[in-house]
N, C-alpha and C positions, 0 to 999 in steps of 0.2 A: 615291834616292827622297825625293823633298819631304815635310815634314807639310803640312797643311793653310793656307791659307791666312788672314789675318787674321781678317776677316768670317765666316770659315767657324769657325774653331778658338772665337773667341766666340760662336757660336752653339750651338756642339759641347759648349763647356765649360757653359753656359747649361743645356743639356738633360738634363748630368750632373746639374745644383744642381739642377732639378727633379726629375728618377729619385729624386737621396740625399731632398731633401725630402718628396716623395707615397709613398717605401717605408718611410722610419725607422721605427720602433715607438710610439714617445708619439705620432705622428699616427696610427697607423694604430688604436692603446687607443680615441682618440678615436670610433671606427667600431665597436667592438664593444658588446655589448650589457654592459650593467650585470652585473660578476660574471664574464663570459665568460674575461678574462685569469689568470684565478687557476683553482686547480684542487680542482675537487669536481663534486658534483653540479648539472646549471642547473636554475634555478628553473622550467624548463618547454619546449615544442617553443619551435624555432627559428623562425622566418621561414624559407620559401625561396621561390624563384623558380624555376619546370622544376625543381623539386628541388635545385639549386644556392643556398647562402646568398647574399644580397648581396653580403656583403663580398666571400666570392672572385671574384666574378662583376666588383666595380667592381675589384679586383685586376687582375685579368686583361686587362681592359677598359684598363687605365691603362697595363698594361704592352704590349699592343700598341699601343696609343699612341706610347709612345715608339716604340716600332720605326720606325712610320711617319714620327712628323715625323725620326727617323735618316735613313732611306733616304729622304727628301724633302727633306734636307739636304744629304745627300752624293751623290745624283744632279743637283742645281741647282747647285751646287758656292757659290764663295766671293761670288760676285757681284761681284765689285772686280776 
C-alpha cells in the first residue's frame, strides 16, 4: 500500500497545521468570555444560541469542517 501522493500528502499535512492551529488553547482563550478560563463563579448568563454557547457551536462547526475539506481531499486524490 502506497502513502499518498506529493500534492496530496501536502495538502494533508496543511490541513493537519490548520486542525493543531484553530484547536490549541491560547486560540481558542482568545474566544472565551473575559474570566471564563479560570474557575469560580461568572460574572452573569452566558450568551446562547438554540441554547448552544457560541464557542461550542463555532467548535463544532470548525471541526466538521475539517472533515469535509479531509474527505474532499482524499476523494479528488493527489491531482499530479
Amino acid at each position: 500500500m502506497k502513502g499518498p501522493s506529493g500534492l496530496l500528502a501536502q495538502r494533508l499535512l496543511a490541513l493537519l497545521a490548520a486542525g493543531v492551529a484553530l484547536f490549541n488553547f491560547p486560540l481558542l482563550k482568545l474566544a472565551l468570555p473575559e474570566g471564563a478560563a479560570t474557575p469560580g463563579p461568572s460574572a452573569g448568563p452566558a450568551a446562547t444560541w438554540l441554547g448552544w454557547p457560541p464557542l461550542a457551536l463555532a467548535l463544532f462547526a470548525l471541526w466538521a469542517l475539517l472533515i469535509v475539506l479531509l474527505a474532499v481531499l482524499m476523494e479528488r486524490g493527489g491531482g499530479d
